[in-house]
C-alpha positions as CSV (number, residue, x, y, z in Angstrom):
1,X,-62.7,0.8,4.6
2,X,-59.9,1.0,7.3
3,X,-59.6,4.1,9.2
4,X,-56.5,6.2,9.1
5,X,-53.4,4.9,11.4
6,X,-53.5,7.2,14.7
7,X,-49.9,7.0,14.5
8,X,-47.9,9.2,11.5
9,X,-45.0,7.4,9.7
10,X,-42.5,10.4,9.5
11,X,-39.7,8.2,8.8
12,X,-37.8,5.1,7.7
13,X,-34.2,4.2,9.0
14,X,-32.0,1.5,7.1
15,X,-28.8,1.7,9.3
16,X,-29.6,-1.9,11.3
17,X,-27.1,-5.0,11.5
18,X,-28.0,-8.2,12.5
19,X,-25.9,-10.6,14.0
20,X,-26.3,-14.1,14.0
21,X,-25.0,-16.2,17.2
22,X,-25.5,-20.0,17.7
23,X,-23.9,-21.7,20.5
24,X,-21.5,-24.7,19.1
25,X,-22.6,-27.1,22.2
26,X,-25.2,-29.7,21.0
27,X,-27.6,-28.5,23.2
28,X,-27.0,-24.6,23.0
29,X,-29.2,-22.1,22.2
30,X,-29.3,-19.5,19.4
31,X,-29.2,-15.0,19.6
32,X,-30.3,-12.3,17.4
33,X,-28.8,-9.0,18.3
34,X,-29.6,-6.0,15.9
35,X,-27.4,-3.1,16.1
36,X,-28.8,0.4,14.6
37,X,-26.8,3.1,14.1
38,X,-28.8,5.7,13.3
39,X,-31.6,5.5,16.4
40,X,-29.1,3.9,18.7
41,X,-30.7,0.8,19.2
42,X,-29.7,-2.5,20.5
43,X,-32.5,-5.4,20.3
44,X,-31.6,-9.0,21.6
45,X,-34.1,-11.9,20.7
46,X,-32.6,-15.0,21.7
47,X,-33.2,-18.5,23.4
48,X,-33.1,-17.3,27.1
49,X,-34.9,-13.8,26.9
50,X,-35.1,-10.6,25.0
51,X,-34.1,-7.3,25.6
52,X,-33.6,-4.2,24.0
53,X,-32.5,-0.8,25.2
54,X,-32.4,2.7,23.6
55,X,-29.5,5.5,23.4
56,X,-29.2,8.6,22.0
57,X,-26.5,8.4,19.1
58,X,-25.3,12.0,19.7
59,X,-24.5,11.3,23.7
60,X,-22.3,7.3,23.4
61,X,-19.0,9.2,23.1
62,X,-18.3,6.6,20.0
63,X,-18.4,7.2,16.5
64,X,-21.3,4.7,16.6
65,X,-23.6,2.1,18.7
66,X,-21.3,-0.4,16.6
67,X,-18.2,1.0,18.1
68,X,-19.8,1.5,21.4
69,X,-20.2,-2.0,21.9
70,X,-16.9,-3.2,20.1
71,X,-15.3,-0.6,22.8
72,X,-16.8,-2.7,26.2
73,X,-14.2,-3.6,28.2
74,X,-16.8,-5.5,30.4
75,X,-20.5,-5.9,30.1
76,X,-22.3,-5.4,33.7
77,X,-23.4,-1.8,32.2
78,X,-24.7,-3.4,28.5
79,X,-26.3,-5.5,30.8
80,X,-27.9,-3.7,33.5
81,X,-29.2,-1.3,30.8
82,X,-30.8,-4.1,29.0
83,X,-32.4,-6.1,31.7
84,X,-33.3,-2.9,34.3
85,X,-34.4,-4.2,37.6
86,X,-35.0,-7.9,36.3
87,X,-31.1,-8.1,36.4
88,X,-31.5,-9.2,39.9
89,X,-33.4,-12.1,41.3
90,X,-34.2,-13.1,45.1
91,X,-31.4,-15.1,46.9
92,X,-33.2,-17.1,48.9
93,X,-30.5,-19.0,50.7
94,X,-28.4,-15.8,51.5
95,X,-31.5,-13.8,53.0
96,X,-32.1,-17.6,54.7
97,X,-29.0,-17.9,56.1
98,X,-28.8,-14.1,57.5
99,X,-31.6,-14.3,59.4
100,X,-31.0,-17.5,60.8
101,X,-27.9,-15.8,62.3
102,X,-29.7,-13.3,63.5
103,X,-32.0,-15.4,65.1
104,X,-29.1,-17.1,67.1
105,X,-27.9,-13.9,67.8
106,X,-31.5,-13.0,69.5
107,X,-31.7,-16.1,71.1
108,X,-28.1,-16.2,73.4
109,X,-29.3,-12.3,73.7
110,X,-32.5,-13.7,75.1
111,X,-31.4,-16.9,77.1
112,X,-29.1,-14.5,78.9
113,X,-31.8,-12.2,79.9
114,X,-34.3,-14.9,80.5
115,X,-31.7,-16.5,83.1
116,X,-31.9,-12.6,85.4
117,X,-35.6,-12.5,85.5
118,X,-37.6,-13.5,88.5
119,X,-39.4,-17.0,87.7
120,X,-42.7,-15.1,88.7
121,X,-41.6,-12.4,85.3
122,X,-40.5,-14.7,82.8
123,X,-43.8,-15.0,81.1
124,X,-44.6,-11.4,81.0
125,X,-45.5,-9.8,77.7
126,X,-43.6,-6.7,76.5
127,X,-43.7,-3.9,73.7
128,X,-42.2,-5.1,70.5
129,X,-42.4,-2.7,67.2
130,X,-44.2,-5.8,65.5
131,X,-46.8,-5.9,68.6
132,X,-46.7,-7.8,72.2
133,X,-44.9,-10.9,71.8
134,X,-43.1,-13.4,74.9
135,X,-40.2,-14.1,75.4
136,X,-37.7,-16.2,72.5
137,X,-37.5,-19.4,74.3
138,X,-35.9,-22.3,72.9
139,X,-38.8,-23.7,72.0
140,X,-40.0,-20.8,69.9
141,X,-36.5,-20.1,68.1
142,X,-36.6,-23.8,66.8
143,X,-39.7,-23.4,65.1
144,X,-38.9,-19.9,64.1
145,X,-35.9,-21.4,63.2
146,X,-37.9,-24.6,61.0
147,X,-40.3,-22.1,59.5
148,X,-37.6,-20.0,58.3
149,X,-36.3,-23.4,56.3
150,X,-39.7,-23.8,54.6
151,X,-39.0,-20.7,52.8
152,X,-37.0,-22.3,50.7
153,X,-39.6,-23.7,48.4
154,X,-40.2,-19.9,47.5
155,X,-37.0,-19.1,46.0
156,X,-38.2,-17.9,42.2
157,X,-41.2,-15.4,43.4
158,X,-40.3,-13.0,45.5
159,X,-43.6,-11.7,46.5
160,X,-44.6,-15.1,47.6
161,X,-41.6,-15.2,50.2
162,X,-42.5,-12.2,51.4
163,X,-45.9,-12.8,52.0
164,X,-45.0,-16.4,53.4
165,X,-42.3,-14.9,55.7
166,X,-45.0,-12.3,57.5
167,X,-46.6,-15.1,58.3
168,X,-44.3,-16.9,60.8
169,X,-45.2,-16.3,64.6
170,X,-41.9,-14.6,65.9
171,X,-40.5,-13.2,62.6
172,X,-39.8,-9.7,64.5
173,X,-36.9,-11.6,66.2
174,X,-35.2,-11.7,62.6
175,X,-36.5,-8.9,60.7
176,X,-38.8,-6.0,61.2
177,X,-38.6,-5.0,57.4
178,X,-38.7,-8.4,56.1
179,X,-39.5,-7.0,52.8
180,X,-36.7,-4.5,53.2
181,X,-34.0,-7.0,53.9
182,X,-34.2,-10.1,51.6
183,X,-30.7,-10.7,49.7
184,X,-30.5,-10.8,46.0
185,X,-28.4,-12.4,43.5
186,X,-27.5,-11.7,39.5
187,X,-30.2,-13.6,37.3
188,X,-29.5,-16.7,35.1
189,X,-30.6,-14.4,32.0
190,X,-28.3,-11.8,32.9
191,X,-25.0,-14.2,33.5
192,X,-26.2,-15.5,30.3
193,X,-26.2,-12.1,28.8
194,X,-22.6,-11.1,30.1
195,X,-20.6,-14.3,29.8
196,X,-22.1,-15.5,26.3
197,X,-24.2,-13.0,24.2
198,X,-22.4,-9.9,25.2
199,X,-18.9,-10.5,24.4
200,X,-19.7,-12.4,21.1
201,X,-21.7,-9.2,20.2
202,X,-18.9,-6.9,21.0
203,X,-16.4,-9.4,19.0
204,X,-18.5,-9.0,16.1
205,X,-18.7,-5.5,16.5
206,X,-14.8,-5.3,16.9
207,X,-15.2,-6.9,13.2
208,X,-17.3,-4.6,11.6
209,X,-16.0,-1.4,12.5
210,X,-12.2,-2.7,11.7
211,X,-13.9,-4.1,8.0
212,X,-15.7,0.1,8.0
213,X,-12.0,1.6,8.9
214,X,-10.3,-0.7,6.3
């Protein structure tokens, strides 16, 4: 005999609409977007992700979620409430390409100091933050420089850059905070969301609410 539930059904809402969205392209994908008015939920099932986000009915300012949506005039905040934090992804090339400049920067910084020490001083260590390091020769800034390339192949996992970029001799001469510093771009999943699924939903919303007022 099964136990009770732990969980107490106090209720059953009917207020959901489902919309229907299939791209026309041969080789499109498909969305599911349900709509409920009464808990204020919007739940996305499609081809390139799903997502679903929660609002209190009583606080949207709109008659409804319906009219909520149909009322978007753009769709970064639809979006951004949907996807959270996954709305951003690590731009590899941009965080790449910073610290490369940077690491230019360093080096005529470094080549000018290097040319006013003695000869018997110029392979003196010194205090750096990340520890006792020598001085950026030219040498050291093209591997540095080659290194910093390499992270390339890391682009879709963030965690794995990181941990790839602490591990180049001479990083400190780009970044400190590497972790703190990497550029980051809008997701494929969220373009998708705000230049396809997005402003077909809020067309078909547009519908429903003028078909409610009629």
């Amino acid at each position: 005999m099964m136990s009770d539930p732990k969980l107490q059904h106090v209720g059953t809402f009917t207020g959901a609409r489902t919309y229907h969205f299939r791209s026309a392209q041969a080789l499109g994908g498909w969305a599911l977007c349900t709509v409920n008015d009464q808990t204020g939920e919007l739940l996305i099932v499609s081809d390139w992700g799903n997502w679903s986000h929660l609002w209190n009915p009583k606080h949207l300012g709109s008659p409804s979620l319906t009219h909520f949506i149909a009322d978007r005039q753009g769709y970064d905040y639809l979006a951004n409430k949907l996807m959270r934090r996954s709305a951003w992804v690590l731009d590899a090339d941009a965080t790449v390409k910073k610290w490369r400049g940077r690491l230019v920067e360093a080096r005529l910084r470094e080549g000018r100091l290097h040319a006013r020490t003695p000869t018997s001083l110029r392979d003196t260590r010194y205090l750096h933050p990340l520890g006792d390091r020598k001085m950026l020769t030219a040498n050291l800034a093209r591997e540095i420089w080659d290194n910093l390339g390499s992270l390339l192949d890391d682009e879709r996992d963030e965690s794995i850059f990181i941990e790839h970029t602490m591990r180049i001799d001479g990083i400190g001469w780009v970044s400190e905070e590497p972790w703190e510093e990497t550029e980051h771009r809008y997701s494929h999943e969220y373009r998708v969301l705000v230049d396809f699924i997005l402003p077909a939903l809020s067309k078909a919303c547009g519908e429903t609410t003028r078909v409610q007022a009629a």
